[in-house]
LUMLOFI-880422 format. One record per residue (C-alpha): residue in three letters; x, y, z; residue number from 1. Coordinates in nm, 4 decimals. Layout:
BEGIN
R  res         u         v         w    n
R  Ala         X         Y         Z  NUM
...
This chain:
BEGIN
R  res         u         v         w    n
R  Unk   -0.9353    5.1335   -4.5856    1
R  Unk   -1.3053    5.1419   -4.5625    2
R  Unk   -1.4793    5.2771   -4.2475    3
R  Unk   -1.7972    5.0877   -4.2056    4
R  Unk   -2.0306    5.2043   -3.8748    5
R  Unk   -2.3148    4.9389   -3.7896    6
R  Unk   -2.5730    5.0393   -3.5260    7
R  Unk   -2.8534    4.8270   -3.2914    8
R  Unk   -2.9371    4.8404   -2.9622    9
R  Unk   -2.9317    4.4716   -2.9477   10
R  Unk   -2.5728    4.3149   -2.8594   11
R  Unk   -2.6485    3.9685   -2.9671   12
R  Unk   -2.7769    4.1257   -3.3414   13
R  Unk   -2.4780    4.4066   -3.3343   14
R  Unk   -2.2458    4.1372   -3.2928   15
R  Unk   -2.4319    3.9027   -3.5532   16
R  Unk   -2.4147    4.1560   -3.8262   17
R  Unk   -2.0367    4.2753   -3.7335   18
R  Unk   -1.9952    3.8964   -3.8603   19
R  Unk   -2.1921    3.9308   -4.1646   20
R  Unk   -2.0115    4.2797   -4.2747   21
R  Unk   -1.6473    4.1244   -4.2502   22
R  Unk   -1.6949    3.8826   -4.4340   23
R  Unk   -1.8915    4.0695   -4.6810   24
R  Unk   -1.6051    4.2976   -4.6845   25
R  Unk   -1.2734    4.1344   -4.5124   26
R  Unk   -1.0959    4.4180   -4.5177   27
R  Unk   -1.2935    4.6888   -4.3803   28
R  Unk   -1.2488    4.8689   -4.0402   29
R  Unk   -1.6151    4.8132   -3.8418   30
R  Unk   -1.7022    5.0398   -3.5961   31
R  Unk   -2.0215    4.9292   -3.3486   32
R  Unk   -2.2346    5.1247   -3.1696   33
R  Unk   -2.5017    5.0613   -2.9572   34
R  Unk   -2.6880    5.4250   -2.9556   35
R  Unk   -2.6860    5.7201   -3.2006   36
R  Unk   -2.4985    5.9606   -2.9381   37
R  Unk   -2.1523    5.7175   -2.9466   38
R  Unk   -2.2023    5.7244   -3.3280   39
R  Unk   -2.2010    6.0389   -3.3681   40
R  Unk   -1.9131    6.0999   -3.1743   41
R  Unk   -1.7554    5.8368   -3.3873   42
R  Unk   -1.8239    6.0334   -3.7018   43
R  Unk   -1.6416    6.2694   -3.6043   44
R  Unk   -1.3275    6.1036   -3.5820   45
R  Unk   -1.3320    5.9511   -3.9197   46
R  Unk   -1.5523    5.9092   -4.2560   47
R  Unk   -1.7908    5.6244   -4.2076   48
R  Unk   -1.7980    5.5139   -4.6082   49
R  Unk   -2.0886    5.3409   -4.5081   50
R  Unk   -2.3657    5.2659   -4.1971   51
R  Unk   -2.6084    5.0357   -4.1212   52
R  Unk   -2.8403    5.1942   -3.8530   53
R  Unk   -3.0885    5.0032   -3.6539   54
R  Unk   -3.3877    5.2283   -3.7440   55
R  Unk   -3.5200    5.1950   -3.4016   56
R  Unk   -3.2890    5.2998   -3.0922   57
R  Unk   -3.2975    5.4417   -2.7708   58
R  Unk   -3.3188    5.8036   -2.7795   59
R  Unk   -3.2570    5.9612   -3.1103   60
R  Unk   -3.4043    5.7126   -3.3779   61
R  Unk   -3.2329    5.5432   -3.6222   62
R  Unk   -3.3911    5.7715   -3.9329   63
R  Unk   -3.2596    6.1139   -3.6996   64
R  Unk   -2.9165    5.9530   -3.6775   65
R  Unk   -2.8866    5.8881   -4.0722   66
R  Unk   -2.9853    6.2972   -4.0956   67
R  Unk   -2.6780    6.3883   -3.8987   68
R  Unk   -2.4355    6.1618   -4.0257   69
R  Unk   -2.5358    6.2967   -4.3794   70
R  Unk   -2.4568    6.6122   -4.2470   71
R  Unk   -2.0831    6.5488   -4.1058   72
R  Unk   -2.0728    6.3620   -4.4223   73
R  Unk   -2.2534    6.3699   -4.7184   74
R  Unk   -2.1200    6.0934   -4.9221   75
R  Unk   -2.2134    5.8308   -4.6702   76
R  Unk   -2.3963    5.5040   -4.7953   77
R  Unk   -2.7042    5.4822   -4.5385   78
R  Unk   -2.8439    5.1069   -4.5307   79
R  Unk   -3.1189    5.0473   -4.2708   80
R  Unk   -3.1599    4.7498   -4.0932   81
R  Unk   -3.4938    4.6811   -3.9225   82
R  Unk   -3.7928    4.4227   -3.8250   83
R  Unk   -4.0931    4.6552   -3.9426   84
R  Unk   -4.1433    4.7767   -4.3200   85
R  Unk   -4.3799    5.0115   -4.2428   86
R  Unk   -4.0428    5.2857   -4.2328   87
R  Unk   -3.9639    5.1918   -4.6280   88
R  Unk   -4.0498    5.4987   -4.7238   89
R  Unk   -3.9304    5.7661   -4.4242   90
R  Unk   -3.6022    5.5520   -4.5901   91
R  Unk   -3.6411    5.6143   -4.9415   92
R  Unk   -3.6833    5.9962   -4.8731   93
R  Unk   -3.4003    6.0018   -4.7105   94
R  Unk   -3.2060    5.8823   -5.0229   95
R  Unk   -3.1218    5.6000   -4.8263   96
R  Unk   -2.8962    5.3242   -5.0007   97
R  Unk   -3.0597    5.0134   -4.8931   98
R  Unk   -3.3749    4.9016   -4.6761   99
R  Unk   -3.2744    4.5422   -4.5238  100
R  Unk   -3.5005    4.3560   -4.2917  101
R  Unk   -3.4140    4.1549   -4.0097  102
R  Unk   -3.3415    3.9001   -4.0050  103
R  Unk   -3.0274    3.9809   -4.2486  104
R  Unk   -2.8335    3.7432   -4.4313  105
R  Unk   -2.4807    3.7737   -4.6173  106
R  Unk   -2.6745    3.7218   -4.9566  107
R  Unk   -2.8492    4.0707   -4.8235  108
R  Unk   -2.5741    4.2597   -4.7754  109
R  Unk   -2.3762    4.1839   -5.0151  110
R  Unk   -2.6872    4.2672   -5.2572  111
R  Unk   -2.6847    4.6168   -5.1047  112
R  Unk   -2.3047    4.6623   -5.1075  113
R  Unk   -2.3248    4.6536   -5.5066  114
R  Unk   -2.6186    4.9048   -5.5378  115
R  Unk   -2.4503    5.2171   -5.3417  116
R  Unk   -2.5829    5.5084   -5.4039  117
R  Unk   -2.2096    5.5895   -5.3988  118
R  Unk   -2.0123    5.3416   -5.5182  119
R  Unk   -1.6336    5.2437   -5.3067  120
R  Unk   -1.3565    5.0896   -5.3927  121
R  Unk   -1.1564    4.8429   -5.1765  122
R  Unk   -0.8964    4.7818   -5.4032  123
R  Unk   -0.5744    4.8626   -5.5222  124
R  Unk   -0.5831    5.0982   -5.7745  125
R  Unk   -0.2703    5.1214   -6.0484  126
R  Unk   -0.1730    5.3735   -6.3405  127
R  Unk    0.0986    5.2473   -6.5846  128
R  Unk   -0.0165    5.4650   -6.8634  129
R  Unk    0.1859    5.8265   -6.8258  130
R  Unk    0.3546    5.8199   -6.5073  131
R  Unk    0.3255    5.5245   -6.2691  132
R  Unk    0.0932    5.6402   -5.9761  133
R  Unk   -0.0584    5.3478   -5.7142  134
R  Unk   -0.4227    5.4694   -5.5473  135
R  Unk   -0.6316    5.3395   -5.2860  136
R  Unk   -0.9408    5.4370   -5.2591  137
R  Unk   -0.8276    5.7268   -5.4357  138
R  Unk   -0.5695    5.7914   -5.2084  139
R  Unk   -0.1950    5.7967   -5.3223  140
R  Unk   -0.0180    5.5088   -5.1978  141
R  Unk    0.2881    5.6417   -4.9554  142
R  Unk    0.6348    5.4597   -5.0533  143
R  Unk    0.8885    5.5342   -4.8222  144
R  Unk    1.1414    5.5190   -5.0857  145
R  Unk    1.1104    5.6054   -5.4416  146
R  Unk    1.3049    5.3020   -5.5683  147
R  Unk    1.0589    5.0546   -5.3380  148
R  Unk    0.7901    5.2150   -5.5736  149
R  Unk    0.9885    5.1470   -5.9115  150
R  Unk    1.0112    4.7784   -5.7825  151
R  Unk    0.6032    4.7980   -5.8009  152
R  Unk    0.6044    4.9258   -6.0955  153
R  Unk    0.8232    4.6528   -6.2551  154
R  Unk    0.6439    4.3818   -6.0684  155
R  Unk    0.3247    4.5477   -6.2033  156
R  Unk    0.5217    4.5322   -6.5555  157
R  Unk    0.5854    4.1567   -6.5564  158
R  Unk    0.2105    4.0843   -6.5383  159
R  Unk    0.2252    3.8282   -6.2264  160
R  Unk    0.5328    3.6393   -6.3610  161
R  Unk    0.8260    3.5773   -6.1301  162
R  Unk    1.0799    3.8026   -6.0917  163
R  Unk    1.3936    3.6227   -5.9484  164
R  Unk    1.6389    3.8330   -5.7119  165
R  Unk    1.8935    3.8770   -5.9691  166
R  Unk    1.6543    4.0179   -6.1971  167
R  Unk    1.5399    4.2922   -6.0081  168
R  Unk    1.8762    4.4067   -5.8850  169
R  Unk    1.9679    4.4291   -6.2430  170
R  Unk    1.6498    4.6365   -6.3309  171
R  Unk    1.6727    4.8300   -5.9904  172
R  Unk    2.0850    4.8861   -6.0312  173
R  Unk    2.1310    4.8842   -6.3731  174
R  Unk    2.4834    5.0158   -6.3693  175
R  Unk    2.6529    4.8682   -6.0178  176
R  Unk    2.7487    4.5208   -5.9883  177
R  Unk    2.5753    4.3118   -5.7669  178
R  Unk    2.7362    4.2658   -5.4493  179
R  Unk    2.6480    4.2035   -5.0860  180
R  Unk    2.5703    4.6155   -5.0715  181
R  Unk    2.2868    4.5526   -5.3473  182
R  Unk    2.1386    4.2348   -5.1984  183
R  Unk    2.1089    4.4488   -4.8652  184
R  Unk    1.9455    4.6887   -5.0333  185
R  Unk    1.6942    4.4987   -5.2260  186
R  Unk    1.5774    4.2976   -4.9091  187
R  Unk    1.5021    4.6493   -4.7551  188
R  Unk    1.3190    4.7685   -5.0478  189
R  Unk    1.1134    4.4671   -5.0780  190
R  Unk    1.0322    4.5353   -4.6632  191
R  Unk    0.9204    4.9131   -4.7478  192
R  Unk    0.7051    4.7620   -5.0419  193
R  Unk    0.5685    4.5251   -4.8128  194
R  Unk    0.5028    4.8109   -4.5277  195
R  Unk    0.3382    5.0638   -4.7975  196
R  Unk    0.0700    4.7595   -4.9118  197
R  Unk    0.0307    4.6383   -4.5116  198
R  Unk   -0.0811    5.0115   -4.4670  199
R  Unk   -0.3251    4.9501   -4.6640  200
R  Unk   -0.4243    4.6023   -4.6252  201
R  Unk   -0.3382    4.5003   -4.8975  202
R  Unk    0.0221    4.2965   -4.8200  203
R  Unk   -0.1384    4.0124   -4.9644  204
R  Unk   -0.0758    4.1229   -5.2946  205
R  Unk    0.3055    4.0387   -5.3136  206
R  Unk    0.3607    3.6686   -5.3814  207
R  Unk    0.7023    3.5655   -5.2351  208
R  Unk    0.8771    3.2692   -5.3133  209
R  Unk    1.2270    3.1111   -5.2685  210
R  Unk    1.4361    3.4003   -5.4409  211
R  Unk    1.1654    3.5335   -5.6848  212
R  Unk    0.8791    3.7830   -5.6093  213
R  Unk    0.5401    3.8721   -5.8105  214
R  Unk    0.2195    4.0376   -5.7645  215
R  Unk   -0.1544    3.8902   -5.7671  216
R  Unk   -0.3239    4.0404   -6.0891  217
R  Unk   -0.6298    3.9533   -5.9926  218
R  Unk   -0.6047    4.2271   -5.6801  219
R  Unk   -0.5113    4.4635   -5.8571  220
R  Unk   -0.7297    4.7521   -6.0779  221
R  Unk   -0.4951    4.8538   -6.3607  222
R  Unk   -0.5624    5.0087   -6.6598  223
R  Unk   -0.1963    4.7901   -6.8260  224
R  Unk   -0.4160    4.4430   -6.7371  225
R  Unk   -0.7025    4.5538   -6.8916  226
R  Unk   -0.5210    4.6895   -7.1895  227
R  Unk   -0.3757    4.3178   -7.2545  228
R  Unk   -0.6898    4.2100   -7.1718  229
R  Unk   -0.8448    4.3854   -7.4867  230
R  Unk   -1.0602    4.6186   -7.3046  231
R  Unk   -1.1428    4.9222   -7.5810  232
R  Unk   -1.1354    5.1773   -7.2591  233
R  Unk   -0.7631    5.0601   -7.1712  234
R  Unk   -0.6888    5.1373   -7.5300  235
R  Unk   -0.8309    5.4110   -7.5823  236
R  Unk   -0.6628    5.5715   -7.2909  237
R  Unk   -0.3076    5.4504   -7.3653  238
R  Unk   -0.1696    5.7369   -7.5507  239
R  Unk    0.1872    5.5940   -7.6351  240
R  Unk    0.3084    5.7064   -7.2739  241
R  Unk    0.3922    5.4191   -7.0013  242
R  Unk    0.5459    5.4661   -6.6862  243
R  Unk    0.7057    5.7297   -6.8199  244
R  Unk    0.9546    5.8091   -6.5257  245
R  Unk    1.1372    5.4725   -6.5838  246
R  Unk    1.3595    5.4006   -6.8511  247
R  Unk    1.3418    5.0259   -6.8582  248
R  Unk    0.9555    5.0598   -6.9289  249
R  Unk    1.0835    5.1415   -7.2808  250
R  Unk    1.1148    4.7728   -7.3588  251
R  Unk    0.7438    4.7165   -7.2824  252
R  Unk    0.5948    4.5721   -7.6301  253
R  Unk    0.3112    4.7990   -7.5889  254
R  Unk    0.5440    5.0925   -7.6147  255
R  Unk    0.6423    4.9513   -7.9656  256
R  Unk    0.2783    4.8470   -8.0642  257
R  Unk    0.1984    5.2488   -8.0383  258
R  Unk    0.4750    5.3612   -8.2444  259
């Protein structure tokens, strides 16, 4: 999840640009702050991926409060917000990812959220080619069973179509019949999947309907989408190895296409 700081001195504009940031990013965590001291002590705590500081504040300025979260941590994307231009350049010096003026719209931020100085990525991130591997924000994803992962993987596999129930107990148990012990077990898998993508927001990505169960594509970063999409990076990169750690991957056409 993405740790996004915002501080003013103002409650009425604090509050106002809280707004503005969730919806420019829903699913970031926004910390406010109404002096540098709390935000600092915030820092602390957790990596601020980005912070938009009110350059002038009570006590230690807005420009002095950029210098010391750089310190804590240097990869932090440092947007100012102010009323008065004339501190453009004090900005700029400090390699300072965006100068906004108040007021600030969406259109604003959003403009500044795509010109990071270093970019981040709030999105699921998944590797079919070698083995299967599920990032975000270039963190593993935790599964809390393997076998909740390998349904992922064959959700991932079938490309947003429908998997029914039956289906995936045959993938999943390949040699047991399907009995009441099986069906028990898939619902708890599909709960652990479900807990693994709420812990990182990102729940919404399982579509569940009467008996069947598939995953938005359009959520998801993955190098097997953009190699069906035709893009020459995906295929470059696919070396002839896909999910490698699951046998029924072997059926994948793109497995064949390589040999």
């Amino acid at each position: 999840m993405i740790n996004v700081l915002i501080v003013d001195d103002e409650n009425i504009l604090l509050e106002g640009m809280k707004e503005l940031v969730q919806q420019a990013l829903p699913k970031a965590n926004i910390v406010v702050c109404m002096n540098a001291r709390t935000a600092l002590e915030e820092a602390k705590d957790k990596q601020f991926e980005i912070a938009f500081l009110d350059i002038e504040l009570p006590g230690k300025s807005g420009l002095f409060l950029a210098k010391e979260l750089l310190a804590i941590h240097p990869k932090t994307n440092i947007i100012f917000v102010t009323a008065y231009s004339q501190y453009a350049y004090e900005s700029y010096d400090l390699f300072a990812s965006g100068y906004l003026l108040k007021p600030t719209s969406l259109k604003d931020i959003k403009k500044a959220l795509k010109n990071l100085r270093y970019p981040i990525t709030d999105i699921l991130r998944v590797q079919c080619f070698g083995n299967f591997q599920v990032f975000y924000n270039n963190e593993p994803v935790v599964f809390k069973r393997s076998k909740a992962k390998e349904l992922f993987a064959y959700l991932i596999d079938r490309n947003g179509s429908f998997c029914t129930m039956g289906e995936l107990m045959a993938i999943l148990w390949e040699d047991r019949e399907v009995d009441e012990t099986v069906q028990s077990q898939l619902r708890h898998l599909i709960s652990d999947l479900r807990k693994a993508l709420r812990e990182v927001n990102e729940e919404d990505i399982l579509i569940k309907e009467r008996n069947r169960l598939a995953v938005d594509t359009n959520k998801i970063q993955c190098d097997y989408f953009d190699y069906l999409k035709g893009d020459k990076k995906a295929r470059n990169k696919f070396q002839g190895e896909y999910m490698t750690q699951y046998s029924w991957a072997e059926m994948n056409p793109i497995i064949h296409e390589s040999i």
